[in-house]
FIKOLZA-1660 file (N, C-alpha, C; in steps of 0.1 Angstrom, whole numbers, plus 5000, padded with zeros to 4 digits):
% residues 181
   i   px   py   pz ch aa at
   1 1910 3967 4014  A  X  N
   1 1916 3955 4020  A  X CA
   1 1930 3959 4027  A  X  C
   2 1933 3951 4039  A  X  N
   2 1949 3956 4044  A  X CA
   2 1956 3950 4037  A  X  C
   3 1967 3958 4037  A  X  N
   3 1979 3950 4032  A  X CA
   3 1990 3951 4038  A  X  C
   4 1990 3948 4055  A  X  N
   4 1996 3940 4060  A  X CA
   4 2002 3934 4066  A  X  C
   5 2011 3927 4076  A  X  N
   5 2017 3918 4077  A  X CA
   5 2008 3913 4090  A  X  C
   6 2008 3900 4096  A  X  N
   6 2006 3897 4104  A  X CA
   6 2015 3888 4111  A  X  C
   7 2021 3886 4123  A  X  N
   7 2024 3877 4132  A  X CA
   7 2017 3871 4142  A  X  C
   8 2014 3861 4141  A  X  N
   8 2009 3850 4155  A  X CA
   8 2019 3838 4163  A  X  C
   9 2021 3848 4174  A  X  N
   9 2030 3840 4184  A  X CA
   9 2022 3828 4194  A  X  C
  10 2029 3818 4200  A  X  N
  10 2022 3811 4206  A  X CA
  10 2028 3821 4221  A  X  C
  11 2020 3816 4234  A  X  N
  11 2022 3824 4245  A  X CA
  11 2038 3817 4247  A  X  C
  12 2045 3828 4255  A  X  N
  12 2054 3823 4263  A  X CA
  12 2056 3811 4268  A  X  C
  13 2066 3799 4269  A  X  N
  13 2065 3787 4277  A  X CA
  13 2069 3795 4293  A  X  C
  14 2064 3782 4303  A  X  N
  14 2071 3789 4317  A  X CA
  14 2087 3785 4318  A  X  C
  15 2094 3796 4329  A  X  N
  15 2105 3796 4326  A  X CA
  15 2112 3784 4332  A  X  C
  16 2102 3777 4339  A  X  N
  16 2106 3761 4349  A  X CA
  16 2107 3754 4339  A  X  C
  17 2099 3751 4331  A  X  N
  17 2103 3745 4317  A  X CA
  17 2118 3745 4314  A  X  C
  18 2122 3756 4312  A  X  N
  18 2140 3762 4307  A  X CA
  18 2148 3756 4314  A  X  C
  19 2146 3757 4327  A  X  N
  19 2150 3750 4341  A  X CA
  19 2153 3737 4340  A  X  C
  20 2139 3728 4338  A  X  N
  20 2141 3716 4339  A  X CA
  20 2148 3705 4327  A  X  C
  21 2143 3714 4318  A  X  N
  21 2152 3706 4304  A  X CA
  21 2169 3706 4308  A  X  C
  22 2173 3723 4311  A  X  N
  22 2185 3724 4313  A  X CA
  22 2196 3712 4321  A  X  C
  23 2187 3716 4336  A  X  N
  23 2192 3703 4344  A  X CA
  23 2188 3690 4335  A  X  C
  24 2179 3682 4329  A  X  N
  24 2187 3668 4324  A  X CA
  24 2190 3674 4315  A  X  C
  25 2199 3681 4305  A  X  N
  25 2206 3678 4301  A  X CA
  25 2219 3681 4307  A  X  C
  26 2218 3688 4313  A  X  N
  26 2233 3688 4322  A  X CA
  26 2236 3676 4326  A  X  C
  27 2230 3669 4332  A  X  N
  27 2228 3653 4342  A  X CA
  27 2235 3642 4329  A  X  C
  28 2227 3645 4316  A  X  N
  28 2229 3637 4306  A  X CA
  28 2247 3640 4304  A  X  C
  29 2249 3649 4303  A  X  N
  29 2263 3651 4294  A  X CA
  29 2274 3648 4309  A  X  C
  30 2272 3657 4319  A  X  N
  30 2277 3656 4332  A  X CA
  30 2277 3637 4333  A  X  C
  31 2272 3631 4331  A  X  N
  31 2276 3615 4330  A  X CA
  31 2280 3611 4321  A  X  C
  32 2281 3615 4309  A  X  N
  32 2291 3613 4296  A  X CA
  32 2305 3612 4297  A  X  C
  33 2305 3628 4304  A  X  N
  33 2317 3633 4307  A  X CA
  33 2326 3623 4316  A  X  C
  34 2319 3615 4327  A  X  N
  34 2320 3606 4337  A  X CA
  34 2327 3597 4330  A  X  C
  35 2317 3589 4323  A  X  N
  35 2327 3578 4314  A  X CA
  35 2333 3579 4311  A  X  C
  36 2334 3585 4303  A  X  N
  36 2346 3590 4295  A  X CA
  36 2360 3598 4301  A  X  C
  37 2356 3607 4310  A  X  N
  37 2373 3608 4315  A  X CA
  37 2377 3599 4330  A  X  C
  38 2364 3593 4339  A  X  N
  38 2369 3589 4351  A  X CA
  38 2368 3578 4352  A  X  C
  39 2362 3568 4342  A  X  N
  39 2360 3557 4339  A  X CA
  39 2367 3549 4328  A  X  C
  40 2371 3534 4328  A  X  N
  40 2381 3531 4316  A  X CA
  40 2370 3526 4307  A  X  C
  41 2363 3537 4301  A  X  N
  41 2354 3529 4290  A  X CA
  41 2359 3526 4277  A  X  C
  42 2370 3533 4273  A  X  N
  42 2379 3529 4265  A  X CA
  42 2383 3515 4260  A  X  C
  43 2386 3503 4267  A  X  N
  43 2388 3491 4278  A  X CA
  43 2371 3485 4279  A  X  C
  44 2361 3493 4279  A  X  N
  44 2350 3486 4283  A  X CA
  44 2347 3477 4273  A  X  C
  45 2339 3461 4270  A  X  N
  45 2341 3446 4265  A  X CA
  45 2325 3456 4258  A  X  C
  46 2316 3467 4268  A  X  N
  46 2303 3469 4259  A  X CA
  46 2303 3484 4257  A  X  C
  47 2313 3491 4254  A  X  N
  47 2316 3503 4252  A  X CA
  47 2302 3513 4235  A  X  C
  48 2304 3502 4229  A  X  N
  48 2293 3504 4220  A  X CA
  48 2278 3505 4219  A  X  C
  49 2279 3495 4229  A  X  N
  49 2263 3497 4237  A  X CA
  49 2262 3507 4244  A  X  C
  50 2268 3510 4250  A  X  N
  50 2270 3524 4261  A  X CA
  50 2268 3535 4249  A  X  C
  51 2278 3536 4244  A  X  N
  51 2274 3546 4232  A  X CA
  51 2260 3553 4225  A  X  C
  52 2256 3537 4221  A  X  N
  52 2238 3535 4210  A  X CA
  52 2232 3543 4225  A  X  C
  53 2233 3533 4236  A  X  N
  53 2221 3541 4248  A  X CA
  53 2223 3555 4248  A  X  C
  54 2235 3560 4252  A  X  N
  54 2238 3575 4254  A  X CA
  54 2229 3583 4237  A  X  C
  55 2233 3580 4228  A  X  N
  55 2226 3584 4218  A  X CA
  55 2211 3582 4216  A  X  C
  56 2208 3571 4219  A  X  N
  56 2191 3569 4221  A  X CA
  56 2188 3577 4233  A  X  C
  57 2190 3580 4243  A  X  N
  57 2186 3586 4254  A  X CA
  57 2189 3600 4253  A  X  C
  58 2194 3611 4241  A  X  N
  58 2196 3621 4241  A  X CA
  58 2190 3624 4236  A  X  C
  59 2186 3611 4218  A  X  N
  59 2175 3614 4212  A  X CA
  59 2158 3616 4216  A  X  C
  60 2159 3610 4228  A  X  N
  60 2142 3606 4234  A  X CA
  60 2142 3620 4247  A  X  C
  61 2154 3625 4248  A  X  N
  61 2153 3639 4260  A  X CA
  61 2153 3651 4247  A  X  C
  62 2152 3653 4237  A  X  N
  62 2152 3660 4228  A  X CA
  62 2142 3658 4226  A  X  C
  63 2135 3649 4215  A  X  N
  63 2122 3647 4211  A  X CA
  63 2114 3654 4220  A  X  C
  64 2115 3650 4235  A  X  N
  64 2104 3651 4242  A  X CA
  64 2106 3665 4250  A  X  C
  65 2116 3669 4248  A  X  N
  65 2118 3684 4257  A  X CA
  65 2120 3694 4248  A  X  C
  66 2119 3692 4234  A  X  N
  66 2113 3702 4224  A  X CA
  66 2105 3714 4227  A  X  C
  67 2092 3703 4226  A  X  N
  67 2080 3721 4227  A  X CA
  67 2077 3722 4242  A  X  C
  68 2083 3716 4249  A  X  N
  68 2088 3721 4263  A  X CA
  68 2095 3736 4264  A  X  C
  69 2104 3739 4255  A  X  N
  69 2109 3752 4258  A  X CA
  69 2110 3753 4241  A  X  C
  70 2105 3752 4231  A  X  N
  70 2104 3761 4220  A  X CA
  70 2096 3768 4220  A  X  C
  71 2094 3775 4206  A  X  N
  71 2082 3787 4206  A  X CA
  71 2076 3789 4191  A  X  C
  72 2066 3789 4189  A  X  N
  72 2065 3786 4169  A  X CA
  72 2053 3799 4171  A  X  C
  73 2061 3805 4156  A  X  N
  73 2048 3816 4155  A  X CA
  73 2050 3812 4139  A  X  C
  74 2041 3819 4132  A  X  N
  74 2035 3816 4119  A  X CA
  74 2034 3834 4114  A  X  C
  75 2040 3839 4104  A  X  N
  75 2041 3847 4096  A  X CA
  75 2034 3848 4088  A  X  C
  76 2025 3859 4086  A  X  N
  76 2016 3860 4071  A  X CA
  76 2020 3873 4068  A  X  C
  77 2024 3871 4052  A  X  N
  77 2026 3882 4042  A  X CA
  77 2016 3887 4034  A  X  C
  78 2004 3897 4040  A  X  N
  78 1993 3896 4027  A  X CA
  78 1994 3904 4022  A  X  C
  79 2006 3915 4018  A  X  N
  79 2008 3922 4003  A  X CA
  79 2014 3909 3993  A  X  C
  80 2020 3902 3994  A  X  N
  80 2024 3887 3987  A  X CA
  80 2022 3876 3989  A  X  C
  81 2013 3877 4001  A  X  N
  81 2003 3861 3996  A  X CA
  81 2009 3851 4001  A  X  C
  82 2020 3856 4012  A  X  N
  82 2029 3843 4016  A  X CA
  82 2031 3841 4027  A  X  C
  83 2038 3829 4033  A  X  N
  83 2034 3823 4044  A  X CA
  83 2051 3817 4051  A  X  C
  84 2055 3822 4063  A  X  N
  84 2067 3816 4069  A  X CA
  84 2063 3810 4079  A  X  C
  85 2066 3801 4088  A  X  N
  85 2067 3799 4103  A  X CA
  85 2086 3799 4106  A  X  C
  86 2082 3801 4121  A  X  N
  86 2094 3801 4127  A  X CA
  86 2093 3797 4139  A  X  C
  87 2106 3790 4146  A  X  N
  87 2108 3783 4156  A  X CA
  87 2118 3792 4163  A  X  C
  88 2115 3790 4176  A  X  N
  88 2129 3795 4186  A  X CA
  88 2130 3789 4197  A  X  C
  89 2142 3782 4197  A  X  N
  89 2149 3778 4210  A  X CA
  89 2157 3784 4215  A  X  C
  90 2157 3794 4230  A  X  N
  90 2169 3800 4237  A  X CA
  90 2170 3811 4224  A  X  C
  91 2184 3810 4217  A  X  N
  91 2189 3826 4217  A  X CA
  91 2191 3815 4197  A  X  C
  92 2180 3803 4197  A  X  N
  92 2186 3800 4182  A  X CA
  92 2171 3802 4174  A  X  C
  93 2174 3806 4160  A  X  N
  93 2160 3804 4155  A  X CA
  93 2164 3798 4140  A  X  C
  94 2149 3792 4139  A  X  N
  94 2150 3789 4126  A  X CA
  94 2140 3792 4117  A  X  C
  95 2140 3795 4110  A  X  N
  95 2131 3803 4099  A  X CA
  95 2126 3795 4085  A  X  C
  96 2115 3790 4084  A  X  N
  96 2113 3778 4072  A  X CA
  96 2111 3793 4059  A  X  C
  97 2115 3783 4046  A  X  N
  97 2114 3795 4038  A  X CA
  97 2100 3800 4030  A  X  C
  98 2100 3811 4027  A  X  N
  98 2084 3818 4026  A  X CA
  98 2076 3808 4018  A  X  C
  99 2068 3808 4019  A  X  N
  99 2058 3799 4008  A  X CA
  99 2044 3806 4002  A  X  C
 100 2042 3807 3994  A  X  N
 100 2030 3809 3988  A  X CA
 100 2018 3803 3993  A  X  C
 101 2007 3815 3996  A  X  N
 101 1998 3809 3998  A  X CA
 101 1989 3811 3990  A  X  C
 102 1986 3792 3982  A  X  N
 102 1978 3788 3969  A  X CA
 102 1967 3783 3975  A  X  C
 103 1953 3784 3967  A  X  N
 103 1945 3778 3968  A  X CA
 103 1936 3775 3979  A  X  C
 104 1933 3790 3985  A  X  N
 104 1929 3791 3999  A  X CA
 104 1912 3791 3999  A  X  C
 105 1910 3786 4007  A  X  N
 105 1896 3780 4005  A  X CA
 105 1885 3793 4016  A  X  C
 106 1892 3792 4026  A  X  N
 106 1881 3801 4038  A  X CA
 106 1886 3797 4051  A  X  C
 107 1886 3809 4061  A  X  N
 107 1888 3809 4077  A  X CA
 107 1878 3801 4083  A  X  C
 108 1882 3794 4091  A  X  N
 108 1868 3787 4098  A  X CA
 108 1867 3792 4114  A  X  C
 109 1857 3788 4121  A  X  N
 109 1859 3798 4137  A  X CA
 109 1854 3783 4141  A  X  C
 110 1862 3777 4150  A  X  N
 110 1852 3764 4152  A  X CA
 110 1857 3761 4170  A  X  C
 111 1843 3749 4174  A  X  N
 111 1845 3749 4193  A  X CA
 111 1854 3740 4192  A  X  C
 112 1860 3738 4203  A  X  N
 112 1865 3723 4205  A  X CA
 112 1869 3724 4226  A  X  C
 113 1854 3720 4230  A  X  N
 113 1858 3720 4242  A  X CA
 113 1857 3737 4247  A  X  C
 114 1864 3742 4259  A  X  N
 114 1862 3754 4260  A  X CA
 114 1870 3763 4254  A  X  C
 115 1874 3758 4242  A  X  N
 115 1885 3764 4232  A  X CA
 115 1881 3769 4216  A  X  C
 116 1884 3778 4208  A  X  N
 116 1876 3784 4198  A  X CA
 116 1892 3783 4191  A  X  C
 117 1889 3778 4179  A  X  N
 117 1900 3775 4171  A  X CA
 117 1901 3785 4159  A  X  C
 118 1906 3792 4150  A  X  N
 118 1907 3796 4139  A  X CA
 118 1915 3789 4128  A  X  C
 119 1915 3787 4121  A  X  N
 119 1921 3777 4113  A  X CA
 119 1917 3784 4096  A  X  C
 120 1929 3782 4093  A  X  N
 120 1926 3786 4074  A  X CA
 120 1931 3772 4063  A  X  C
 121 1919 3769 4058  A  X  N
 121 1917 3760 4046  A  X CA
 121 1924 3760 4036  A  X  C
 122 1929 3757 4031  A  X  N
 122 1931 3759 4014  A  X CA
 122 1940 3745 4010  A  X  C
 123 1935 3742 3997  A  X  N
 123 1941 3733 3985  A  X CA
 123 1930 3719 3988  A  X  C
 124 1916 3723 3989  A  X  N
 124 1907 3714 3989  A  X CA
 124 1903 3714 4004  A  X  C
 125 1913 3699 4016  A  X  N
 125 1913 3700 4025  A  X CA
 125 1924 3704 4036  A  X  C
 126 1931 3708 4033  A  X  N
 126 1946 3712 4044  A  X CA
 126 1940 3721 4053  A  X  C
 127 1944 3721 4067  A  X  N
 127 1939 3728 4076  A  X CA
 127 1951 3737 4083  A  X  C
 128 1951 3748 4080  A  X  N
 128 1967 3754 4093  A  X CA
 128 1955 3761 4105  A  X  C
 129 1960 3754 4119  A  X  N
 129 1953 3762 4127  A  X CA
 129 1967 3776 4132  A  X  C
 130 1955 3785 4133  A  X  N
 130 1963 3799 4132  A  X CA
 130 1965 3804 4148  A  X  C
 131 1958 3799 4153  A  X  N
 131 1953 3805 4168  A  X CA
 131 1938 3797 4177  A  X  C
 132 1945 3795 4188  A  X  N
 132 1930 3792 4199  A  X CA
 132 1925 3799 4206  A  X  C
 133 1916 3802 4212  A  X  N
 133 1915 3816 4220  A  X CA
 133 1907 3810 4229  A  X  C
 134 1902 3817 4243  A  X  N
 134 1891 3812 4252  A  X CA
 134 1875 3820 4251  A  X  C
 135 1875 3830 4241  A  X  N
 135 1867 3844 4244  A  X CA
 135 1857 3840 4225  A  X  C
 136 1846 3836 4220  A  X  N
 136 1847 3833 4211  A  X CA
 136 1842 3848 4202  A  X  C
 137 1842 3861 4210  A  X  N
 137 1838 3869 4203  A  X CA
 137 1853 3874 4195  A  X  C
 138 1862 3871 4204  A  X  N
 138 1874 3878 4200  A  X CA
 138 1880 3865 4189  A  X  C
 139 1874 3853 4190  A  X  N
 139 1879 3839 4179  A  X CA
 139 1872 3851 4168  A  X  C
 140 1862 3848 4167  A  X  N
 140 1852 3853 4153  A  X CA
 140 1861 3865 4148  A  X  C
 141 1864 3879 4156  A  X  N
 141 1868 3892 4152  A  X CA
 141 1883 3888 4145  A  X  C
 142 1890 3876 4147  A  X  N
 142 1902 3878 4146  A  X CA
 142 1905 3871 4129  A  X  C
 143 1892 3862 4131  A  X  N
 143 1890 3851 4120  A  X CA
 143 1885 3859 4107  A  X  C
 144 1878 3871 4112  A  X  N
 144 1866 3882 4104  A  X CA
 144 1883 3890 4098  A  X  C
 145 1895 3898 4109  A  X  N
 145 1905 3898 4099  A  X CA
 145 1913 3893 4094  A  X  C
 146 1916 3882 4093  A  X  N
 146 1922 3873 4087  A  X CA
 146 1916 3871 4073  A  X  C
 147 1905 3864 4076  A  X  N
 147 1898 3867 4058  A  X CA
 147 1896 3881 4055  A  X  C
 148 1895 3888 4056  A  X  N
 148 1895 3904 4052  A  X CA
 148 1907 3903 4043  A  X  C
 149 1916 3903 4052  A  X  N
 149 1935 3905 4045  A  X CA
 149 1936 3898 4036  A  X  C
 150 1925 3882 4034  A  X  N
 150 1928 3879 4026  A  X CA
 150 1920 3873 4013  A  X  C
 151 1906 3880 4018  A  X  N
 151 1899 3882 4008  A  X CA
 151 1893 3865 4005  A  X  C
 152 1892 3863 4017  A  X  N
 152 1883 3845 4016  A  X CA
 152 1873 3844 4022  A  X  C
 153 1862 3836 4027  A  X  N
 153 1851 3841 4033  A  X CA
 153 1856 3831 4044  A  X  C
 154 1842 3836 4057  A  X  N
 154 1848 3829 4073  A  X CA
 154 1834 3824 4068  A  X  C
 155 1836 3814 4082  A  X  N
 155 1828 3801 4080  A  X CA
 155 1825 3800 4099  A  X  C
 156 1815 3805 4106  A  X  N
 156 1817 3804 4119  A  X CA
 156 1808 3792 4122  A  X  C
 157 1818 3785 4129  A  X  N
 157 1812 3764 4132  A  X CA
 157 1814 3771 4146  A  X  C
 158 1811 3773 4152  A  X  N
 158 1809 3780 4168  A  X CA
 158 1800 3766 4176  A  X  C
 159 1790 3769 4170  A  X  N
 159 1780 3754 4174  A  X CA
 159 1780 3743 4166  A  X  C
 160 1783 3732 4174  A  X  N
 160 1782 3720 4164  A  X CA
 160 1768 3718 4156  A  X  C
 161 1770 3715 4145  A  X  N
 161 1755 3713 4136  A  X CA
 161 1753 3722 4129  A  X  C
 162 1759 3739 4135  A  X  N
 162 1750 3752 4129  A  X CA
 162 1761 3753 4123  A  X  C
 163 1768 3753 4116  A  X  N
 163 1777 3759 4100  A  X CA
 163 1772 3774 4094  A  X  C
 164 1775 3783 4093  A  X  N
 164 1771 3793 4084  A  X CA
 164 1782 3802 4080  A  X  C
 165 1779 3808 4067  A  X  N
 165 1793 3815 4064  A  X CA
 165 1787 3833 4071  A  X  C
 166 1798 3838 4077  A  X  N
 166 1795 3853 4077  A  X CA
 166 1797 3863 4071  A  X  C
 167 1779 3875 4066  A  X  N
 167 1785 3881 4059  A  X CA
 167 1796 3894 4065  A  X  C
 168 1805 3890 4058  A  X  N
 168 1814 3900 4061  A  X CA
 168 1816 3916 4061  A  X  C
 169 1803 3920 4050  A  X  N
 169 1805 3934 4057  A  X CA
 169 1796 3935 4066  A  X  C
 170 1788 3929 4067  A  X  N
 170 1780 3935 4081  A  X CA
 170 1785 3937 4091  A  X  C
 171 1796 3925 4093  A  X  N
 171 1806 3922 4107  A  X CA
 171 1815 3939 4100  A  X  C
 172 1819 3939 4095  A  X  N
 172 1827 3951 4089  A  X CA
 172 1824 3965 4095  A  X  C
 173 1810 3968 4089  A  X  N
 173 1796 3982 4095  A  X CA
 173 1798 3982 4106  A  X  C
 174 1788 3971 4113  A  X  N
 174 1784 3971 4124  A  X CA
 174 1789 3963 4135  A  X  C
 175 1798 3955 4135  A  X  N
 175 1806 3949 4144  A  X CA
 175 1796 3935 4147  A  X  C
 176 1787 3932 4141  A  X  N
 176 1776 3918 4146  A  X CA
 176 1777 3907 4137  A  X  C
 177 1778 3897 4142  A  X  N
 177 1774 3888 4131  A  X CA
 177 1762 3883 4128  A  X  C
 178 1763 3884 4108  A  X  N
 178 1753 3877 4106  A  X CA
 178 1758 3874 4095  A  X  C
 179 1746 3862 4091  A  X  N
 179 1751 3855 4079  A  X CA
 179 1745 3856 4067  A  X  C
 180 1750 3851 4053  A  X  N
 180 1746 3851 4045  A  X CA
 180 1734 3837 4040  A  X  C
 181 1726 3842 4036  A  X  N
 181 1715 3833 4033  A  X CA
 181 1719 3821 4022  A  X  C
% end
């Protein structure tokens, strides 16, 4: 068995993305700034309201211009069984702290559309999807190491209806899938 590490990044966002968040928020603060030094808001009878909006409206250009220019990749430790993600915005990152991975059930390879998902199970039903691909031989090969590293069985849902687990060393030998009876 390997032991390890793996990283799965999501692709690049485009850099117009970076662009356009940038500008509103420039627009956003650049009119803040307005109020506040060239305007008597100080004096203003609804200066509080002006406030709540400015804060609601920074909150709703954040929320929504997030995964617009973030980036999340997912960490797997399989000499220790453990599990990080991490986020990056620009030049900040944030790093959730490692976690154990308990109670891991099986890789699954499954369609959705012209999309092949891998996704790993564990603690009955929890699902983390790990990766989507467009190529479903390269979904299965990636899903075939992932359980390898970590010693759980794959489960290729490729066709709706047809469920079957693969056996894994065949895929291992010979590079083909087949399954177990």
């Amino acid at each position: 068995m390997y032991k390890s590490d793996l990283v799965i990044k999501e692709p690049t966002k485009p850099f117009i993305n970076k662009i356009i968040v940038s500008l509103l928020y420039t627009c956003l603060i650049g009119y803040a700034i307005y109020l506040f030094a060239y305007r008597d808001f100080w004096n203003h009878p609804e200066r509080w309201t002006i406030i709540i909006y400015l804060v609601v409206l920074l909150c709703i250009l954040f929320s929504s211009s997030f995964m617009a220019i973030a980036s999340h990749s997912v960490h797997l430790n399989f000499k220790n069984q453990k599990i990080q993600h991490r986020y990056r915005v620009g030049i900040f990152n944030y790093r959730e702290v490692w976690q154990n991975l308990v109670e891991l059930e099986y890789i699954s390879v499954f369609r959705t559309g012209d999309y092949y998902h891998v996704n790993m199970w564990y603690q009955k039903n929890k699902i983390l999807n790990l990766m989507t691909l467009e190529d479903p031989d390269k979904a299965i090969e990636n899903g075939y190491l992932i359980a390898d590293k970590l010693n759980i069985d794959l489960l290729d849902a490729r066709k709706r209806g047809y469920h079957k687990w693969v056996d894994k060393k065949v895929f291992k030998d010979y590079g083909k899938v087949s399954y177990l009876d």
